[in-house]
C-alpha positions in Angstrom: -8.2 4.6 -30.0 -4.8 4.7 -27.3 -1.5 4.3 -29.8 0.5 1.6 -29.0 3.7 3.9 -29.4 4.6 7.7 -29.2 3.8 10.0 -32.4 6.0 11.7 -34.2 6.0 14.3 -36.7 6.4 17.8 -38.5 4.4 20.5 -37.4 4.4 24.3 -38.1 4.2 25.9 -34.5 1.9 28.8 -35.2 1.1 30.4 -32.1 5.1 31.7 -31.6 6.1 33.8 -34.7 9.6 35.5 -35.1 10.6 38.7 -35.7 10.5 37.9 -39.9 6.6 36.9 -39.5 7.6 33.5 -39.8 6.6 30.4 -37.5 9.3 27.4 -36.8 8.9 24.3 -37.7 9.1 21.9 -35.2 9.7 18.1 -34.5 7.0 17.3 -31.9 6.9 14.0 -30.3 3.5 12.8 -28.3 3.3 9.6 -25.6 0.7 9.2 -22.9 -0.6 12.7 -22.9 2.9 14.7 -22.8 4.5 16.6 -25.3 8.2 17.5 -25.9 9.4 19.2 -29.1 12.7 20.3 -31.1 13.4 22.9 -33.5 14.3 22.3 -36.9 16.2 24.9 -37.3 14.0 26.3 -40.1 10.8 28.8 -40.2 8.1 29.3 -42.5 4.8 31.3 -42.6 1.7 29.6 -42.4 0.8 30.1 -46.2 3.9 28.0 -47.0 3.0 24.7 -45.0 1.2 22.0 -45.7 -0.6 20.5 -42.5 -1.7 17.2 -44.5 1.6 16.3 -45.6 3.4 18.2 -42.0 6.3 19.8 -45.2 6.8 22.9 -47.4 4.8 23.1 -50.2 6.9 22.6 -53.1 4.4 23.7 -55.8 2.2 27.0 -56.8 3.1 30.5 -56.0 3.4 29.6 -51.7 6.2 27.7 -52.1 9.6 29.1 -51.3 13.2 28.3 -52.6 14.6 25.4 -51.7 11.4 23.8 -50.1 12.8 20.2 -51.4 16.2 20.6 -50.2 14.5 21.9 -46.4 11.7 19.0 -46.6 14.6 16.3 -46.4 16.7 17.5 -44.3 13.5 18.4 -41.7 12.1 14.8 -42.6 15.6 13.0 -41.8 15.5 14.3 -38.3 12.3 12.9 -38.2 13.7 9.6 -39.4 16.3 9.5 -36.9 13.3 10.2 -34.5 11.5 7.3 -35.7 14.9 5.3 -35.0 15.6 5.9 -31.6 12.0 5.1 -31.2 12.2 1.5 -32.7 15.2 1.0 -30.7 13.9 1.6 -27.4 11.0 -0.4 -28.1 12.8 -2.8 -29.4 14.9 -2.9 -26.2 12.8 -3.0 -24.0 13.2 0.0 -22.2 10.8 2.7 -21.3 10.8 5.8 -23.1 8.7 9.2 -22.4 8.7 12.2 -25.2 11.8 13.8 -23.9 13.8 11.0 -23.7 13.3 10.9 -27.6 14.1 14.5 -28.0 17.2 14.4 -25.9 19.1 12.0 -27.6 18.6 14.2 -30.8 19.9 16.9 -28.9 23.0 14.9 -28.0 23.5 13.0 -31.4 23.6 9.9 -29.9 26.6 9.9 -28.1 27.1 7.5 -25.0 23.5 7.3 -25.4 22.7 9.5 -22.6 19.2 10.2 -22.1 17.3 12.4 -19.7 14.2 12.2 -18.1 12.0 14.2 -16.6 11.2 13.0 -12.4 7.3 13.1 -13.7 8.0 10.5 -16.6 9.4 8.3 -14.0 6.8 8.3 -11.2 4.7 7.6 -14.3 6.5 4.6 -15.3 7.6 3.4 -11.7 4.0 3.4 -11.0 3.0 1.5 -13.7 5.8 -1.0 -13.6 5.5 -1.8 -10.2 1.3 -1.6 -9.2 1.6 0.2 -6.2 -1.3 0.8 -3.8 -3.1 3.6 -3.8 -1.6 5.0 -0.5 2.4 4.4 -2.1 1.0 6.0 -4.7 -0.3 9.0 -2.8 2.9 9.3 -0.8 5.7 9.2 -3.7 3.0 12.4 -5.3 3.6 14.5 -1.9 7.4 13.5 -1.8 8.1 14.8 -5.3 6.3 17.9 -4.4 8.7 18.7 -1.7 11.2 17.6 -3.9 10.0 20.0 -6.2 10.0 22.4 -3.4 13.1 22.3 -2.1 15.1 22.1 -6.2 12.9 25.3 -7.2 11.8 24.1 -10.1 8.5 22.5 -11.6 10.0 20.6 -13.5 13.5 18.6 -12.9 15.4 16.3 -14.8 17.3 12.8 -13.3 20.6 14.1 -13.9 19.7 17.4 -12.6 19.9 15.5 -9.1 23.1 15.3 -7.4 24.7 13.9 -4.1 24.7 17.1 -2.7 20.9 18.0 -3.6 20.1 14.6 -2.1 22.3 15.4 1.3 20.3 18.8 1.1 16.5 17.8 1.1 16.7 15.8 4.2 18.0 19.5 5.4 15.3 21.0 4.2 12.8 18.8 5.3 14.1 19.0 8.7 14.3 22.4 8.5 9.9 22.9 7.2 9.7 20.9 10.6 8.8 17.6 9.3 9.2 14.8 11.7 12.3 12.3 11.8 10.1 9.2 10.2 8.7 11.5 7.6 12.4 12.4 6.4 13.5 9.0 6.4 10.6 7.9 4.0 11.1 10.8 1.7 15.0 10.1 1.3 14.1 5.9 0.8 11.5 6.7 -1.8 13.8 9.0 -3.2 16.4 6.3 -3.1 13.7 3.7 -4.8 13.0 6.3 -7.5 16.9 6.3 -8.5 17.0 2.4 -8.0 14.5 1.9 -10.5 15.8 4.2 -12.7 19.5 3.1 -12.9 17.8 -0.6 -13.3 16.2 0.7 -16.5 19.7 2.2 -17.3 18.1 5.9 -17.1 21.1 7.0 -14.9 24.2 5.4 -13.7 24.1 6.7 -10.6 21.5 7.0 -7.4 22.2 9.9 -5.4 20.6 8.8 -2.5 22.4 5.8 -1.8 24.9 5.8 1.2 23.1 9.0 3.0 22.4 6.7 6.6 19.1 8.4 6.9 18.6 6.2 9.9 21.4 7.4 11.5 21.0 11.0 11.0 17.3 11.1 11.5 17.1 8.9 14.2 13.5 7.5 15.1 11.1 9.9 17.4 9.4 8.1 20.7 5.8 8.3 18.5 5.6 5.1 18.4 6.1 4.3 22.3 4.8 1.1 24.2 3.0 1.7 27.8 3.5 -0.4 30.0 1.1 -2.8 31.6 0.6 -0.2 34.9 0.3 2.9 32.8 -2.1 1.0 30.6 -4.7 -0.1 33.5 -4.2 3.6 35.0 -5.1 4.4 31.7 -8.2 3.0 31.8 -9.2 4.1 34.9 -8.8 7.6 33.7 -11.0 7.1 30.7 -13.9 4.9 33.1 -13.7 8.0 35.0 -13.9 10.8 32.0 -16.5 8.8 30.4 -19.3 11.5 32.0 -17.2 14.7 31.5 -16.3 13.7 27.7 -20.1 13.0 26.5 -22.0 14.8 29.1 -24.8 11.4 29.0 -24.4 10.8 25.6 -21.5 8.0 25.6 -22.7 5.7 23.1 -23.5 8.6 20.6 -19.8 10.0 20.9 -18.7 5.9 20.2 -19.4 6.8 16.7 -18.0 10.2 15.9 -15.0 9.1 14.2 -13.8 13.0 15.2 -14.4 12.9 19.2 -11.8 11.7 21.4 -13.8 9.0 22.9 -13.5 7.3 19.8 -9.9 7.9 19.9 -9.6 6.0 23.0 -12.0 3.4 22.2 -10.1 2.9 19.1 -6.6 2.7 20.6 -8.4 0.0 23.3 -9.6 -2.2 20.6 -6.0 -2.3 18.5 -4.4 -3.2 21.8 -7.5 -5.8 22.9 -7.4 -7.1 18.6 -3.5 -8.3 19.3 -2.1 -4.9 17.3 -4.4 -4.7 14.7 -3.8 -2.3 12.2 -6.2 0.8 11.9 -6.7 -0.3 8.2 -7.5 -3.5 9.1 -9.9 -2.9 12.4 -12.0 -0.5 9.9 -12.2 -3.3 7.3 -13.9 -5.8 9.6 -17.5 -6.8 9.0 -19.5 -9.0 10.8 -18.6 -11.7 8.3 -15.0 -11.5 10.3 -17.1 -12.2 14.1 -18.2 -15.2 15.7 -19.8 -13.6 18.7 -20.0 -14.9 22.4 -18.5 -18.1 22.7 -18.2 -19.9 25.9 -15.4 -21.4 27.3 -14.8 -24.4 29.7 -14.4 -21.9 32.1 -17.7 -20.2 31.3 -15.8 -17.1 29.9 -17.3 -15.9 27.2 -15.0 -14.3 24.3 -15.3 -12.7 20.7 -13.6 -14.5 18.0 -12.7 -12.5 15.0 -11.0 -13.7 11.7 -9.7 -11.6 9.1 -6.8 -11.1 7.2 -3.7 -8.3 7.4 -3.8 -5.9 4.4 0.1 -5.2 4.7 1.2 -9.4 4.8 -1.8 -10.8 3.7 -1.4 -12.8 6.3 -4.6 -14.7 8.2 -4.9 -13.9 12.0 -7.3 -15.1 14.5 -8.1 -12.9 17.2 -10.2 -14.0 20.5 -11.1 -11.4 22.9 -12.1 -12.4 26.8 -15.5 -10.6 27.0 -14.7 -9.1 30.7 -16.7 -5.8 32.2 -14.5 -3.6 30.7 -14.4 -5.2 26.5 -18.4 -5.6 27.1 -18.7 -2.2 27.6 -16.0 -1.1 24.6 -17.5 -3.8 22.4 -21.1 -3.9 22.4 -22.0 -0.4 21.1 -19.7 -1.5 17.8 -21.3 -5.3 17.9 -24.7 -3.6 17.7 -23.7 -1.1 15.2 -22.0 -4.0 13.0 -25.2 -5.5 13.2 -27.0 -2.7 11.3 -24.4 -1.6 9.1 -22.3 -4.4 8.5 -19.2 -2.5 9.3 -17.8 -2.7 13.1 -16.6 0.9 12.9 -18.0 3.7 11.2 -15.0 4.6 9.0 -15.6 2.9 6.5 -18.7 2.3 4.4 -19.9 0.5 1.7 -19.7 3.0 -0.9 -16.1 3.3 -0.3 -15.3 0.7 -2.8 -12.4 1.9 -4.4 -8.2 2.3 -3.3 -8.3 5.9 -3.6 -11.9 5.9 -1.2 -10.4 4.0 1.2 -7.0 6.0 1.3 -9.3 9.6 2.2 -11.0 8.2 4.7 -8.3 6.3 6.5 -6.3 9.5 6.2 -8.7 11.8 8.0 -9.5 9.2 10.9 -6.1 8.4 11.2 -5.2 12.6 11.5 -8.0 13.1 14.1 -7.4 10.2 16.2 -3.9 11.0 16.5 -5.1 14.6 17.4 -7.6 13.5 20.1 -5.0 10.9 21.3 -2.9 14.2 22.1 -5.2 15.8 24.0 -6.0 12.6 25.8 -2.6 12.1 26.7 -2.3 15.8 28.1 -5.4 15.3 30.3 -4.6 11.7 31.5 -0.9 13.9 32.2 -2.7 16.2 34.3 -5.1 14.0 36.0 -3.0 11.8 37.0 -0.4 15.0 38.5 -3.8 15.9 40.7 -4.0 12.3 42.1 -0.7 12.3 43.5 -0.9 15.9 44.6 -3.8 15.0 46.8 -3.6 11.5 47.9 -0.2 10.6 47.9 1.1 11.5 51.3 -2.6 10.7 53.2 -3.5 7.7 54.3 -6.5 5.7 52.8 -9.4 6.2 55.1 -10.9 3.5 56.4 -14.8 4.5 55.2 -15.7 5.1 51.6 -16.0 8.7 51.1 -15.8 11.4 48.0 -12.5 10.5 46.2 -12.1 7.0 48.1 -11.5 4.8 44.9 -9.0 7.7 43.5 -7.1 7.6 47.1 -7.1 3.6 46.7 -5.3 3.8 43.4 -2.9 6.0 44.4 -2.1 4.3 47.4 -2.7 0.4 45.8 -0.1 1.9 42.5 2.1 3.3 45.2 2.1 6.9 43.0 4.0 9.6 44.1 6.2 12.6 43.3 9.2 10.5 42.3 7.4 7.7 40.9 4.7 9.9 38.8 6.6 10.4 35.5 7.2 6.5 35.3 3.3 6.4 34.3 3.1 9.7 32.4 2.3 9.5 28.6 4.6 11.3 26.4 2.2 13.4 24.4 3.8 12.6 20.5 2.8 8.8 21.3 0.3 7.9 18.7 -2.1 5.4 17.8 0.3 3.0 16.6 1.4 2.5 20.4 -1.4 0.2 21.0 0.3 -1.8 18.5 4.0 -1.6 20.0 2.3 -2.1 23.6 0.8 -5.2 22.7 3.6 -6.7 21.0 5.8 -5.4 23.6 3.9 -6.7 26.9 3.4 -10.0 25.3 7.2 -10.6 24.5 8.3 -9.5 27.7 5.9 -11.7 29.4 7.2 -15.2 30.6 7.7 -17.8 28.3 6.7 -15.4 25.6 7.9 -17.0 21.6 8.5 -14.6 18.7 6.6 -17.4 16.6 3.5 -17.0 18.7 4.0 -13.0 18.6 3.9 -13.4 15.0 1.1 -15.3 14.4 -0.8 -13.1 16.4 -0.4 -10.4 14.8 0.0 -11.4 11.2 4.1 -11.5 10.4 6.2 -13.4 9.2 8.6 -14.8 11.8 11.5 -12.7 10.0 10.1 -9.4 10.2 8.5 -10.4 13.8 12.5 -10.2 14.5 13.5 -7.2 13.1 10.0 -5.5 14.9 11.0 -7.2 18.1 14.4 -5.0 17.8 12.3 -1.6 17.3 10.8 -2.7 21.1 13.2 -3.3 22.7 15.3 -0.9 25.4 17.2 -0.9 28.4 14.5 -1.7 30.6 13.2 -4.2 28.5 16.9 -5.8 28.3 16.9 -6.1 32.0 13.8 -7.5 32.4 14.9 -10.1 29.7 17.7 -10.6 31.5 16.0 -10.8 34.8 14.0 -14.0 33.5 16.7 -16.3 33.4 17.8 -15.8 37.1 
């Protein structure tokens, strides 16, 4: 049966003996599977103690002098441990082993306690029913943490402004990206928060660092733009054979193959941004399959909900040439397996499931995305070195349709890095180009943008912001003319 509150009491540490033969007693306090302990400035050998009672034996020929006098002095400390016990319960607050044997230490005064950065993570965790993936993330931050103080173990007011100035160093300096930096220092910062809330530590020394200044956002996260996207898709309509050598719809379903990379980043931008989390979550429950329009169009219809906002969103999808031939293969598969990607599946029915499996398809289609973006570089360098200063001829031959798009896009030397893809863009760009080309696009309302893709109008704002550049300024600009 769990206790409901920490143990405390007497023990006779046996396995360290001093150099008289003797073993110290000490105060030992137990909560939620840690330890911490205290001396009690006395030793005894084991002959002498009495483990049912945790004291000296005062009686028969093991007892030693002054055994009564040593048993109440040992079992006040205890008392006082029993004290600051009650009172923390009684207040509300927290606690963890240490805490209890620190304010021994320091007698009370200013009632300073310590606390070891593991007891917190503990607590914050518990306090605050974080996801698995937070949870996850805070466990890898702390290690660096770890990493970068030296020690296994580190105590809240080991931490100062200068150790918390000097990790985002270090980070930067193991090579980790700018975003990665900037969510170490705001866990950090959240840690501290929570912890000067409790009243742990008066201080947070993570407040006022301006990690978004000093690590300033990487072009990851870039939007293409509506030309580079269709050029895009020529390039993978024309890799399709090289890629799966005749074997395209078996390669749709290796989650570690770049053609599901692309298909993947296709069906975020075609799903209005959908997350990856939330695209591998679909079921056929979420589909209502080949509607037809007034116009005879036929289209998907997908609801579903975001796991970030919570928010419903209803997605419809024009079923054109090229979404038929993305779509179908996963349709058909949904059909079978109830999934509409093979990331997920039904077994994975708990957080910490979920979290590994979105983890490895999220590192390998940023991978493949990569080497996409290196080959769709290079490919589209060829074109213009071939085409662009010949004129289209005038009966289809071998390399007619490439020659067309060069001369239809009006690629060239000077115009050729307009199109490029910068190779650190990664999945979540299908995301920024969606949101990016619809708001740019006439008569384009943040409201709409937000519906679409599951925010709240307030944080469709403050995404808008992360959009938008020069260009896009202009072209803003250029609209009301």
């Amino acid at each position: 049966m769990k206790t409901e509150k920490a143990t405390i009491k007497l023990v006779l540490r046996t396995n360290k003996t001093l150099a008289d033969g003797t073993h110290p007693i000490m105060l030992r306090v137990n909560w939620r599977g840690k330890r911490a302990e205290k001396s009690s400035g006395f030793s005894c050998k084991e002959v002498n103690w009495n483990t049912k009672s945790d004291c000296l034996k005062i009686k028969g020929k093991d007892a030693i002098p002054n055994a009564v006098k040593i048993n109440a002095i040992i079992e006040n400390e205890k008392h006082k441990a029993d004290n600051v016990l009650n009172t923390l319960i009684m207040d509300g607050k927290p606690y963890t082993a240490q805490m209890i044997i620190d304010y021994l230490k320091d007698e009370g005064k200013g009632a300073k306690y310590t606390k070891d950065l593991d007891d917190l993570i503990t607590e914050y965790i518990t306090m605050n029913r974080l996801k698995a993936e937070t949870i996850e993330s805070i466990k890898v931050v702390i290690k660096h943490f770890k990493a970068y103080m030296g020690k296994d173990s580190i105590y809240l007011s080991d931490v100062a402004k200068a150790n918390a100035v000097g990790f985002g160093r270090w980070c930067a300096e193991q090579g980790f990206m700018n975003s990665t930096i900037r969510a170490h220092i705001q866990k950090m910062r959240a840690l501290y928060r929570y912890a000067v809330d409790i009243e742990i530590v008066k201080d947070n020394p993570f407040n006022g660092l301006n990690e978004g200044k000093l690590y300033k956002a990487e072009n990851n996260k870039q939007a293409l733009t509506k030309e580079t996207l269709e050029l895009l898709r020529y390039f993978y309509s024309s890799m399709m054979g090289t890629w799966c050598k005749g074997k395209a719809e078996k390669k749709f379903f290796v989650v570690g193959h770049k053609i599901f990379a692309c298909n993947v980043f296709f069906i975020c931008y075609a799903f209005q941004g959908l997350a990856l989390i939330d695209l591998a979550k679909l079921r056929s429950d979420n589909f209502v399959l080949a509607r037809i329009t007034e116009k005879n169009n036929r289209y998907i219809e997908v609801h579903t909900k975001r796991s970030k906002t919570r928010k419903n969103v209803l997605i419809a999808v024009r079923f054109d040439e090229f979404h038929a031939f993305l779509l179908k293969p996963y349709i058909d598969y949904m059909k079978e397996y109830d999934f509409f990607l093979p990331i997920l599946k039904e077994s994975d029915d708990t957080d910490r499931k979920i979290l590994v499996k979105m983890r490895y398809a999220t590192s390998v289609i940023n991978r493949n995305l990569k080497e996409v973006w290196k080959e769709y570089n290079l490919w589209l360098k060829d074109l213009v070195d071939k085409y662009s200063d010949k004129p289209l001829p005038k009966k289809l031959c071998k390399g007619y349709f490439d020659h067309k798009l060069v001369v239809c896009k009006n690629l060239n030397k000077e115009t050729i890095t307009n199109y490029y893809i910068d190779e650190r863009t990664t999945f979540y760009s299908a995301r920024h180009t969606f949101a990016t080309l619809f708001i740019n696009s006439e008569g384009a309302k943040t409201a709409e943008l937000a519906q679409l893709m599951g925010r709240s109008v307030s944080g469709i704002d403050r995404y808008i912001k992360e959009l938008m550049n020069i260009e896009d300024v202009l072209k803003a600009r250029d609209k009301m003319k």
